[in-house]
C-alpha positions, 0 to 999 in steps of 0.5 A, a space after each residue: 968879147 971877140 967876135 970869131 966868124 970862123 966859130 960861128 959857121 963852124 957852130 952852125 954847121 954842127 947844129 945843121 947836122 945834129 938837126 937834119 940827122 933827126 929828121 925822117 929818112 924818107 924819099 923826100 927829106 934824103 935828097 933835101 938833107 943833103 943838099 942843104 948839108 953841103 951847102 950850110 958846111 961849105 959857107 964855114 969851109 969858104 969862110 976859112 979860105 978867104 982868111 987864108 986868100 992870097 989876095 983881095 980879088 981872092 978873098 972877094 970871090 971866097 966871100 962870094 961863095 959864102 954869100 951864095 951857099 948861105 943862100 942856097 942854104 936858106 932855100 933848103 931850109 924852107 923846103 925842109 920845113 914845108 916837108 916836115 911841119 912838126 919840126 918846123 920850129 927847130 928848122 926857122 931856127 936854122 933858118 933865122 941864124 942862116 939869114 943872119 950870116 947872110 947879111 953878114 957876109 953881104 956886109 963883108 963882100 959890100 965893104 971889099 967892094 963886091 958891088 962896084 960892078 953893079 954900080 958903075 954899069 959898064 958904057 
């Protein structure tokens, strides 16, 4: 079996929609949703650049980006769940699979050298 990242934010993507589309549209889920909208799509579209980098430094910052939005995207999460409990269930799901591309792409930027400049402080 392969393993395709770029299929597997593109499926994460799809279920964060078809999710927060069947939440409430209220004064508080509106802005929530879309913020978590951007910031879930975003780390498949990033991941997509970086296939596609020019360079490593490149590649690097693009995985960066989708290291920081999978983490916006798990802030959103929780706050959706704290706003709605009765779906809170459906939205750990989410929140589970966004912990694991987490880690995933913590991996990835690890094993290009993401965290050399935390080791190795300047003097």
């Amino acid at each position: 079996m392969t393993y395709d990242l770029e299929e597997r934010t593109r499926k994460f993507s799809k279920a964060v929609i078809e999710c927060l589309r069947s939440l409430p549209k209220d004064q508080i889920n509106l802005p929530l949703v879309s913020q978590c909208v951007r910031a879930a799509t975003s780390v498949g579209a990033n991941y997509r650049e970086a296939n596609a980098a020019s360079s490593k430094k490149d590649f690097k910052n693009k995985i960066a980006i989708c290291r920081k939005e999978i983490r916006e995207t798990k802030y959103w999460f929780e706050l959706l769940s704290d706003a709605n409990p009765k779906e809170k269930v459906t939205l750990d799901k989410l929140y589970d699979e966004a912990r694991q591309l987490d880690l995933i792409f913590n991996k990835i930027y690890s094993s290009v050298g993401g965290f050399e400049r935390f080791d190795n402080p300047p003097k």
